[in-house]
PAFI-159392 format. One record per atom (N, C-alpha, C): atom name; x, y, z. Coordinates in steps of 0.05 Angstrom, whole numbers. Layout:
<gunus>
> CA|X|Y|Z
...
</gunus>
This chain:
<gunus>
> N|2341|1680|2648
> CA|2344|1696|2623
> C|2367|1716|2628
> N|2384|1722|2606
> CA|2400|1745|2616
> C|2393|1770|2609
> N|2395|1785|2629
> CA|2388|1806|2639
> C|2390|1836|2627
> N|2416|1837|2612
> CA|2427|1846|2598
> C|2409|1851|2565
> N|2420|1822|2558
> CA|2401|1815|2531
> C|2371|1826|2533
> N|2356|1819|2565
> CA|2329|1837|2555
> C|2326|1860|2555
> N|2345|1872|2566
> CA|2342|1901|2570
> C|2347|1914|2552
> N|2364|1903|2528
> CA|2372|1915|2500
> C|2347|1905|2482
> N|2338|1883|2487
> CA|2319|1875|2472
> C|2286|1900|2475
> N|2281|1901|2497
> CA|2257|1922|2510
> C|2268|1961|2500
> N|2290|1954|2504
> CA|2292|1982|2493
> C|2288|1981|2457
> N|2299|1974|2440
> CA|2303|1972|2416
> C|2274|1960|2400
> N|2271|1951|2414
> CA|2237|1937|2404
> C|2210|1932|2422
> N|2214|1934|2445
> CA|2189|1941|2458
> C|2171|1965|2459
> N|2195|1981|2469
> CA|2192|2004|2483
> C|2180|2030|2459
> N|2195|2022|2437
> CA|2189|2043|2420
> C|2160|2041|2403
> N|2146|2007|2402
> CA|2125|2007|2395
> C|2099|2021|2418
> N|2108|2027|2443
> CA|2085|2031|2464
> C|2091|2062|2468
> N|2118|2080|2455
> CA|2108|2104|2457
> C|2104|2112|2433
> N|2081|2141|2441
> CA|2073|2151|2413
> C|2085|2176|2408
> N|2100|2183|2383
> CA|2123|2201|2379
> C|2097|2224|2379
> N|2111|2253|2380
> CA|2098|2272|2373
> C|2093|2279|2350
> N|2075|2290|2334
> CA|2077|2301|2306
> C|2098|2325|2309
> N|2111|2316|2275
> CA|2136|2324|2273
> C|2117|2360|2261
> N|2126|2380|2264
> CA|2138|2408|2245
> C|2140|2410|2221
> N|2118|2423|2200
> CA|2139|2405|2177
> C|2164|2436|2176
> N|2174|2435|2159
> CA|2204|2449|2162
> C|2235|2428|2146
> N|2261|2444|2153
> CA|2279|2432|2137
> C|2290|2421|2161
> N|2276|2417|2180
> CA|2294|2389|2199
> C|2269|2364|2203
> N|2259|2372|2187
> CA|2239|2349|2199
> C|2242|2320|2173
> N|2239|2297|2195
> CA|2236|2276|2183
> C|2213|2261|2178
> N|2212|2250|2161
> CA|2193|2232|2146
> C|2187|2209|2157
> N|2163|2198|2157
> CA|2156|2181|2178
> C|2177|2145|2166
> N|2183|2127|2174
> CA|2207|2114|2163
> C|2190|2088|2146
> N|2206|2078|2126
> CA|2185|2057|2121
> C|2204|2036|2115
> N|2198|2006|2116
> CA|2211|1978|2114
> C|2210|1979|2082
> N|2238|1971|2077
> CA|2245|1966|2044
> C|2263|1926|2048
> N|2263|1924|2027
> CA|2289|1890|2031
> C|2303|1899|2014
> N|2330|1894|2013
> CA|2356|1909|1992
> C|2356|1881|1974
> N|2377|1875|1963
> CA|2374|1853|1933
> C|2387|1824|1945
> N|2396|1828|1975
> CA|2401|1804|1990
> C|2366|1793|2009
> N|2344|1812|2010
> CA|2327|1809|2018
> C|2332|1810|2048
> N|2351|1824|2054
> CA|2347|1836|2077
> C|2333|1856|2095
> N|2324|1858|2114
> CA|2304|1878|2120
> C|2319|1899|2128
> N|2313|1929|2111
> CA|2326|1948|2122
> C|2302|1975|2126
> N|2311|1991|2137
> CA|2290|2013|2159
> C|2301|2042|2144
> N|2297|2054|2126
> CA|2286|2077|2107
> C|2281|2103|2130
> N|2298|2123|2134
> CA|2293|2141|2136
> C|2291|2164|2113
> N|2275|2184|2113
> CA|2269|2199|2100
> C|2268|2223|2108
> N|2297|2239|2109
> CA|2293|2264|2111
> C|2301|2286|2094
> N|2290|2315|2107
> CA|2304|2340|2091
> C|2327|2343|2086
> N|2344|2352|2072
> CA|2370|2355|2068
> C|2376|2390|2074
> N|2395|2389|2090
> CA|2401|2415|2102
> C|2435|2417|2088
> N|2436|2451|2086
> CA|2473|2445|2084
> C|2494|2429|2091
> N|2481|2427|2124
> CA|2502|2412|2139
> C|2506|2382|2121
> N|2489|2376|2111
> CA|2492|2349|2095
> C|2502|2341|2070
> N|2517|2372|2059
> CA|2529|2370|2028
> C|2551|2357|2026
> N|2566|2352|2046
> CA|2595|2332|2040
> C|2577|2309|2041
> N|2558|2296|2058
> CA|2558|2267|2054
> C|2541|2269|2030
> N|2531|2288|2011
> CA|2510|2277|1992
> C|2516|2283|1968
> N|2547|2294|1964
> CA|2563|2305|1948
> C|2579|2274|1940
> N|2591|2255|1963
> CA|2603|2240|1972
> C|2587|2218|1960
> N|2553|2204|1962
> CA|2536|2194|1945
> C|2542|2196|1922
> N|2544|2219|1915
> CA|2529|2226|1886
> C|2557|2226|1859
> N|2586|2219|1876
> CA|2607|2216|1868
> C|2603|2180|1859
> N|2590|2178|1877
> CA|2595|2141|1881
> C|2575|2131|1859
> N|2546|2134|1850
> CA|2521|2134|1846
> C|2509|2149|1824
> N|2518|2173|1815
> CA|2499|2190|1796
> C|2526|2199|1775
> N|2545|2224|1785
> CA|2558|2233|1765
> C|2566|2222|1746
> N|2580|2192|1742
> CA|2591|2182|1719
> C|2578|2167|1703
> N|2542|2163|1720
> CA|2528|2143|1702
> C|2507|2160|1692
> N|2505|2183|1698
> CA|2481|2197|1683
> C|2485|2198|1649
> N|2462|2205|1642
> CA|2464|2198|1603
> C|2483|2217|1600
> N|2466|2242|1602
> CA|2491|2259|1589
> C|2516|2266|1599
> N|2517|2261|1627
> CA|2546|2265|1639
> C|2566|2242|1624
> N|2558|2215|1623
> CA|2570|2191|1609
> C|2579|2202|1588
> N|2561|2220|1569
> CA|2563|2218|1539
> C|2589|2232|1536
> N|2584|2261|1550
> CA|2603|2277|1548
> C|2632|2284|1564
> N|2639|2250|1583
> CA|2655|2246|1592
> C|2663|2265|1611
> N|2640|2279|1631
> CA|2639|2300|1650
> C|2662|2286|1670
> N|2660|2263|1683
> CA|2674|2253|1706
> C|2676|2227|1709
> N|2697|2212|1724
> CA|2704|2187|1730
> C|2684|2182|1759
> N|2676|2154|1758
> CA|2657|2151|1783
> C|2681|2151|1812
> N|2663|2164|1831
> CA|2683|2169|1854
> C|2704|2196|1850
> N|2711|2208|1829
> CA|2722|2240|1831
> C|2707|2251|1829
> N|2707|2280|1841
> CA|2707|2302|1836
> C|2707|2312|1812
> N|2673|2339|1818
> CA|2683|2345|1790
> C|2666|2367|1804
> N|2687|2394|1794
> CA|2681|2419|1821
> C|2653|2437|1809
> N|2648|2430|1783
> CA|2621|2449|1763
> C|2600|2438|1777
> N|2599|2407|1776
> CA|2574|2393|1776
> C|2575|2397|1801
> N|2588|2404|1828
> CA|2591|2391|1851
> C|2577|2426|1864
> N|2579|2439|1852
> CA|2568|2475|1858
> C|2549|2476|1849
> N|2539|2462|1820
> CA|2512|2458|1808
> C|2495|2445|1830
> N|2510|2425|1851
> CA|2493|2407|1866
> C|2487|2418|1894
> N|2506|2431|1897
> CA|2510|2454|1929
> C|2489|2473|1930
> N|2483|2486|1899
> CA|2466|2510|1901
> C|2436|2495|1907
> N|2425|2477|1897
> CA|2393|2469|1901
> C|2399|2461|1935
> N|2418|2438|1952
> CA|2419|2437|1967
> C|2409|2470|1988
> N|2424|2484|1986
> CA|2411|2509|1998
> C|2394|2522|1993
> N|2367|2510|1979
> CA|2340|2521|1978
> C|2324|2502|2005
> N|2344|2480|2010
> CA|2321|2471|2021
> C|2305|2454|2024
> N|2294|2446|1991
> CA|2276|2438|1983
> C|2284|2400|1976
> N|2307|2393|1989
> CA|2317|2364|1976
> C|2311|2340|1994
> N|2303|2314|1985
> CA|2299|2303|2008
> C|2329|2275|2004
> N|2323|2268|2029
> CA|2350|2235|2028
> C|2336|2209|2036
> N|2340|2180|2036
> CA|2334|2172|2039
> C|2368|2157|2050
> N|2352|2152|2081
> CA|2371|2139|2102
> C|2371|2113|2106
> N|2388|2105|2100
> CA|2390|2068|2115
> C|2398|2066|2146
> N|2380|2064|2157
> CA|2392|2070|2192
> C|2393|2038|2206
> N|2395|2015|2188
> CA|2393|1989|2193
> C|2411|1978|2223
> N|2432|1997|2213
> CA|2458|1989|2242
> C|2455|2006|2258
> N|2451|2010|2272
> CA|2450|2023|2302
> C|2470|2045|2301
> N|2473|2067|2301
> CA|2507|2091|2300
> C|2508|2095|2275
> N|2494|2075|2248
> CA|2512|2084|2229
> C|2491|2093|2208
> N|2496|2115|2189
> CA|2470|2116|2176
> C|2483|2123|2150
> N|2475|2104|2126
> CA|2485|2110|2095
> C|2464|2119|2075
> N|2472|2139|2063
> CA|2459|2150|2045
> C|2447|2134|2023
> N|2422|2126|2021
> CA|2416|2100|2004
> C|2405|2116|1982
> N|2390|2145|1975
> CA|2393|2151|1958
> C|2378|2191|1955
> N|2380|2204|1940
> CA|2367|2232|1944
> C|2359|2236|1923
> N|2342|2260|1925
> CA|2330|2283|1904
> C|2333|2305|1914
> N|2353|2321|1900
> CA|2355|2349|1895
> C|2342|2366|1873
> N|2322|2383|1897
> CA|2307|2407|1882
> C|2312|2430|1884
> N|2303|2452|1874
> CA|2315|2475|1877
> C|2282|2497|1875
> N|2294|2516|1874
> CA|2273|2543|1869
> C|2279|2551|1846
> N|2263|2549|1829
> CA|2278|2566|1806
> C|2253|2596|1789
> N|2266|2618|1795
> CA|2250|2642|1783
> C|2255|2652|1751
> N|2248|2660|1747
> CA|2238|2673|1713
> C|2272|2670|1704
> N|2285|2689|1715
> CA|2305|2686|1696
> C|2330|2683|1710
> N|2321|2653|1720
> CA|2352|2644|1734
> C|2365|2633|1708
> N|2351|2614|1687
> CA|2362|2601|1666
> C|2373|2622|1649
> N|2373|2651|1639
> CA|2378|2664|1620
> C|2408|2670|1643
> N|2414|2675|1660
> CA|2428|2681|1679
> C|2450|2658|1682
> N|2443|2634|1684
> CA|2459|2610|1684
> C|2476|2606|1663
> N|2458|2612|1634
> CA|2468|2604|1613
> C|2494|2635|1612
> N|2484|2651|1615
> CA|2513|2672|1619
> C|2541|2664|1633
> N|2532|2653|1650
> CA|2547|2648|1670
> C|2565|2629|1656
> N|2552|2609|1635
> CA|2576|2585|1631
> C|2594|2595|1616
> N|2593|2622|1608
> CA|2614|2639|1593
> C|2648|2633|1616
> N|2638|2630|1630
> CA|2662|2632|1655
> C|2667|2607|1669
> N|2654|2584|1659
> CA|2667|2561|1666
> C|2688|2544|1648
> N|2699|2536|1664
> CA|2727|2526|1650
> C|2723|2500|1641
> N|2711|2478|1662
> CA|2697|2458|1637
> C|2693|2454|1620
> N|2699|2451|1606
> CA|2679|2458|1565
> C|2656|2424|1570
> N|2667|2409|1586
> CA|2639|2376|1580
> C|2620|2394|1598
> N|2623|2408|1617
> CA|2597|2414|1636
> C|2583|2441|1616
> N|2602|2448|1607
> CA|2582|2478|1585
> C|2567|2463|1569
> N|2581|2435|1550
> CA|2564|2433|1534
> C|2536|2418|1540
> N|2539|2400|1560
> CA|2510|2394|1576
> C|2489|2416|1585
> N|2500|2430|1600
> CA|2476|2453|1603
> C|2476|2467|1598
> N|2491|2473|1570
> CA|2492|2503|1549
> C|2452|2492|1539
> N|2462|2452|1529
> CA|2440|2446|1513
> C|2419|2446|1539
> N|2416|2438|1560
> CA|2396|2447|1583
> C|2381|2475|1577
> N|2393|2484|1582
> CA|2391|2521|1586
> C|2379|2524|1559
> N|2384|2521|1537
> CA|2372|2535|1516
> C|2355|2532|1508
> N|2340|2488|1523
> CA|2316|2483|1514
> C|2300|2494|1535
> N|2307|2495|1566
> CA|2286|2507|1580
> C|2281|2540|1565
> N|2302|2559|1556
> CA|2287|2587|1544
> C|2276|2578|1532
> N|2277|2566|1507
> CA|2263|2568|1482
> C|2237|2550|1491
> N|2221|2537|1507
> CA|2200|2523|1521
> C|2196|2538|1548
> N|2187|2561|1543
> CA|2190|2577|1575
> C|2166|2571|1594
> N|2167|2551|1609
> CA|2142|2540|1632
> C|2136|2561|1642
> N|2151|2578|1648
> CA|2137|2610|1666
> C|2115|2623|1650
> N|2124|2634|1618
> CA|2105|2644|1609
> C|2089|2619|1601
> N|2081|2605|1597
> CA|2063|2582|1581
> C|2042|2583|1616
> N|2051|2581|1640
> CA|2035|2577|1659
> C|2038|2597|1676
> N|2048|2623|1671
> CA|2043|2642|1680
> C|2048|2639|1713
> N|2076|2632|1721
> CA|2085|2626|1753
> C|2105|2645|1759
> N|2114|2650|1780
> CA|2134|2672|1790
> C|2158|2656|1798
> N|2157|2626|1804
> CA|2172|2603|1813
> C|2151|2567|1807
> N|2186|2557|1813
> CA|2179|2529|1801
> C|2185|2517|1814
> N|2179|2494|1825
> CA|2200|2477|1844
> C|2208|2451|1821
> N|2245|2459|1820
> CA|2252|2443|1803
> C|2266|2424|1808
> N|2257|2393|1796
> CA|2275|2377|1810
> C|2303|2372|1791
> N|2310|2370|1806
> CA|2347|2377|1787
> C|2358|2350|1788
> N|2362|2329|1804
> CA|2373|2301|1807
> C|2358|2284|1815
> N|2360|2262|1813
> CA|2346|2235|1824
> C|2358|2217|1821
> N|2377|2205|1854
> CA|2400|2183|1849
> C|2395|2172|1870
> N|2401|2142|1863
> CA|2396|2118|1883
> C|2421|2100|1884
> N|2433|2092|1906
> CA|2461|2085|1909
> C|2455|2057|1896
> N|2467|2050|1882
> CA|2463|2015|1861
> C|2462|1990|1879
> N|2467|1994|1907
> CA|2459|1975|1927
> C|2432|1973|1933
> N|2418|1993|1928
> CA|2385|1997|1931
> C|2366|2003|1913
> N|2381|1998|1886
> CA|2358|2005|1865
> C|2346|1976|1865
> N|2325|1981|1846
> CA|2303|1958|1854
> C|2281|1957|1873
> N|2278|1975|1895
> CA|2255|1969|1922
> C|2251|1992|1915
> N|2245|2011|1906
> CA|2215|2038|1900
> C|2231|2059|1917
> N|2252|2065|1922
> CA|2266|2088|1933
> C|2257|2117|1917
> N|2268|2111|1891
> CA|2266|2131|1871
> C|2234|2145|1866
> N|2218|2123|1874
> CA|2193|2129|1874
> C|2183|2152|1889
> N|2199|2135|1915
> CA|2192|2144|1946
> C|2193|2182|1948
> N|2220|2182|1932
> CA|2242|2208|1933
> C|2217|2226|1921
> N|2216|2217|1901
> CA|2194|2236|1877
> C|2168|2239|1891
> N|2162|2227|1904
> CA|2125|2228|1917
> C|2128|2252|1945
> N|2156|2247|1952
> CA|2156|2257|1979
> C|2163|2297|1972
> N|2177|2290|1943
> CA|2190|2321|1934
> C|2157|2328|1922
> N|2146|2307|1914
> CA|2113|2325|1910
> C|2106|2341|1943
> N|2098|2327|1958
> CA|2093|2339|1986
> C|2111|2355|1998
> N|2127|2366|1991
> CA|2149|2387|1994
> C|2141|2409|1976
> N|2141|2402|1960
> CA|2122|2428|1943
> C|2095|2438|1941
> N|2078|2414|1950
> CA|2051|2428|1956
> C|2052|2444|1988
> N|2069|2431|2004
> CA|2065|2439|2031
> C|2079|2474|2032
> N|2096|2477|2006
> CA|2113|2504|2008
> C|2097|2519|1991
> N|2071|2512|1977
> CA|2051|2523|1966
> C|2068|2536|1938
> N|2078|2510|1921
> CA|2087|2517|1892
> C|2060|2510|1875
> N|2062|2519|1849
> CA|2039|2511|1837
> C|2051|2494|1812
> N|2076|2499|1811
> CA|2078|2479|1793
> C|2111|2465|1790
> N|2112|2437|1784
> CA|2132|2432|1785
> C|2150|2427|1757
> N|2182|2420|1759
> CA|2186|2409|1728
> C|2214|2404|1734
> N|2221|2379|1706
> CA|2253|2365|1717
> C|2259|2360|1686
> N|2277|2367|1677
> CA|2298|2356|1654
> C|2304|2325|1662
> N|2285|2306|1645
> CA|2292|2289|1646
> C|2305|2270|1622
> N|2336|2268|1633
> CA|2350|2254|1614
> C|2349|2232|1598
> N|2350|2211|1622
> CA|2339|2180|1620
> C|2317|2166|1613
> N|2311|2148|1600
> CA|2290|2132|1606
> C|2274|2127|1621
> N|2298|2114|1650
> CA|2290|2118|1674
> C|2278|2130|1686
> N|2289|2151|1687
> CA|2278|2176|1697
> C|2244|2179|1695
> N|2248|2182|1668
> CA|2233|2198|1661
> C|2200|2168|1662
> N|2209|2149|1658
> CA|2187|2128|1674
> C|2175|2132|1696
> N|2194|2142|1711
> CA|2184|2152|1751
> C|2174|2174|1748
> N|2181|2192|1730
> CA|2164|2222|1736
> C|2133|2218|1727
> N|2138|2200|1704
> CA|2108|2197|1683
> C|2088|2184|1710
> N|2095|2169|1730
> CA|2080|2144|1740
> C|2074|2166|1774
> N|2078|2186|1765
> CA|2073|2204|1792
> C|2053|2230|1776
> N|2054|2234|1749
> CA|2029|2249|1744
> C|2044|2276|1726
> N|2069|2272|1722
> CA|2086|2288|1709
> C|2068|2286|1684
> N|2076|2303|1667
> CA|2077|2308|1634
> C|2104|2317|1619
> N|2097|2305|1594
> CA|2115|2319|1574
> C|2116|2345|1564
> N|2119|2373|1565
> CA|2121|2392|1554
> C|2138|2403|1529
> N|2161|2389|1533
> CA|2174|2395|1505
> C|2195|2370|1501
> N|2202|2364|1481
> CA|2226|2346|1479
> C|2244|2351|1466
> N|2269|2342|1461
> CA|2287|2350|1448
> C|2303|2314|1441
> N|2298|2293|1417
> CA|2325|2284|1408
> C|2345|2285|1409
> N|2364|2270|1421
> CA|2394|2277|1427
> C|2408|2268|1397
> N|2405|2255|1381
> CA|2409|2253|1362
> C|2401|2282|1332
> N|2377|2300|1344
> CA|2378|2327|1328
> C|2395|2355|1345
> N|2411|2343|1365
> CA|2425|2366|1376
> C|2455|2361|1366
> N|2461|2373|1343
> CA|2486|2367|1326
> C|2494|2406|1324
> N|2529|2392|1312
> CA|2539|2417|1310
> C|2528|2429|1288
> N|2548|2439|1279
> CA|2548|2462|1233
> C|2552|2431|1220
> N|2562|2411|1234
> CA|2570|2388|1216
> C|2550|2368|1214
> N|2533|2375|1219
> CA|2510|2348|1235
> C|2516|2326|1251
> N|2541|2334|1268
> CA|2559|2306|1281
> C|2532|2321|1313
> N|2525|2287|1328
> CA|2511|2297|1350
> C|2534|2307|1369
> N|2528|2329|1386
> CA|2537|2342|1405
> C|2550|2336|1430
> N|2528|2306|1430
> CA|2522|2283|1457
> C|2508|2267|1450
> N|2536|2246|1438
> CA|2526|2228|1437
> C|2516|2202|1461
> N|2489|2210|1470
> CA|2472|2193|1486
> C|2469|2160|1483
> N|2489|2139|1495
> CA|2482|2119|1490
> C|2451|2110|1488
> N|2445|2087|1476
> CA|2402|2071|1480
> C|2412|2059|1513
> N|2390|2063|1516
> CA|2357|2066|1505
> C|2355|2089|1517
> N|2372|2110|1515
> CA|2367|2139|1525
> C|2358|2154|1498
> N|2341|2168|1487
> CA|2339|2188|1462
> C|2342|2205|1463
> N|2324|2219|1481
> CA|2315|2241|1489
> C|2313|2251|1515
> N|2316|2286|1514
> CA|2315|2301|1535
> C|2274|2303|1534
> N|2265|2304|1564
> CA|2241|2314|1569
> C|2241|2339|1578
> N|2234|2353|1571
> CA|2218|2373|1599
> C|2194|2375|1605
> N|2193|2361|1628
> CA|2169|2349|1645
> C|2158|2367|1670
> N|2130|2367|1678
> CA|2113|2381|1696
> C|2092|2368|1708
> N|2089|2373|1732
> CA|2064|2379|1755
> C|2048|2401|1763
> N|2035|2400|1757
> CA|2014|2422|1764
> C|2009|2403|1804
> N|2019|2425|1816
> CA|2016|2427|1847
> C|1987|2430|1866
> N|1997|2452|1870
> CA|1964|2471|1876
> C|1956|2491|1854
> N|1935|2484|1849
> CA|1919|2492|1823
> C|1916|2484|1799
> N|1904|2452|1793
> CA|1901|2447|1776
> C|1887|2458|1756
> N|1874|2483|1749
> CA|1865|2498|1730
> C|1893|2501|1712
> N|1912|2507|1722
> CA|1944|2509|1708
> C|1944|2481|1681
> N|1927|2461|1693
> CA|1946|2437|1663
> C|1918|2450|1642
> N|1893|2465|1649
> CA|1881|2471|1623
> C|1900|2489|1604
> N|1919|2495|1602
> CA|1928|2511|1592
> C|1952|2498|1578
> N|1959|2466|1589
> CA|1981|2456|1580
> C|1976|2443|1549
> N|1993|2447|1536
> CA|2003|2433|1506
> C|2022|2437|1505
> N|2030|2402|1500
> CA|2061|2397|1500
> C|2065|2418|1473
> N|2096|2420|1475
> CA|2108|2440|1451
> C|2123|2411|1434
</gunus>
């Protein structure tokens, strides 16, 4: 037998089934235990799942150029960005949740050295009046496609205010959910959303919530225990002219704003959708 070959073989696949890792910390370096996915060639690939720390905003900035910016509903509608540029609003919008903390990634570690971002969820912290604060702020961005997306964000979260309706000091909000188009199809998106639930019970939020644009989307939040709280027709968000604002290609309609009650489910007695 060569000698060589088993010794790579015993290390890579023996050896790691006969030791037993330590329990991980939970914390923002800790990883997620890994799980077997098949990509759309049915190949077997190995799923890591971890926290996202700063250090990881160029590679998940670098994703999310490739994967999310140009195909989201309303970024499409309102011709925010070309897939693969830069686009410096959305790219600060995506920096700031990254430094809460609270985001997880999902790793393709299939090749040995190399590891590609197969897909993330970025969440954030959000308090009473970061949104009345935000929406000030777009007074001073130069964009006018990124004002008009989250001018209409911002005004439906005030006017539907989850803080007073459930009476919280903070939210854990999920802000994105993108899966690189090589790996949609095998439950990633699922994965992302179940694991950002255990990220927020373990940081002891009581409740969660995500603007959900898409269809999509908003299928994966429903099938994890989300609700509807308020909605908004993209077709009744028009100017003085009744022309829509954003126009949302189908089978997209509607904006959600959707919730989890965390720790303390006494919180959804109090829920009615608006």
């Amino acid at each position: 037998m060569d000698f060589k070959r088993w010794t790579i073989h015993l290390l890579r696949y023996r050896i790691p089934k006969i030791l037993i890792p330590h329990p991980f910390q939970w914390g923002a370096k800790r990883m997620f235990k890994n799980r077997r996915f098949s990509d759309s060639a049915g190949c077997d690939t190995r799923m890591e799942f971890k926290m996202i720390g700063p250090e990881h905003c160029d590679q998940v900035l670098e994703h999310l150029r490739r994967s999310f910016f140009a195909d989201e509903p309303l970024n499409k509608a309102a011709g925010l960005c070309q897939n693969g540029v830069n686009c410096s609003a959305l790219e600060i919008h995506c920096a700031e949740a990254i430094q809460d903390r609270m985001s997880v990634m999902a790793v393709d570690a299939k090749d040995e050295g190399s590891c590609k971002i197969a897909g993330v969820v970025l969440n954030g912290i959000l308090k009473p009046d970061d949104t009345a604060r935000a929406l000030e702020k777009l007074e001073e961005t130069k964009d006018i496609h990124f004002r008009v997306i989250f001018e209409m964000l911002h005004k439906h979260n005030i006017e539907h205010n989850l803080f007073e309706h459930f009476d919280v000091k903070s939210i854990f909000d999920v802000r994105i959910l993108s899966v690189d188009s090589c790996y949609r199809g095998q439950g990633i998106a699922n994965e992302l959303v179940k694991r950002s639930v255990e990220v927020a019970r373990k940081n002891g939020f009581r409740l969660m919530k995500a603007d959900a644009t898409g269809i999509f989307s908003q299928k994966i939040f429903r099938s994890h225990g989300f609700k509807v709280f308020s909605e908004l027709p993209y077709c009744k968000y028009t100017d003085e002219n009744g022309k829509m604002i954003l126009p949302v290609e189908a089978p997209h309609i509607k904006l959600q704003q959707i919730y989890k009650t965390v720790c303390g489910d006494e919180l959804d007695d109090k829920a009615k959708p608006h």
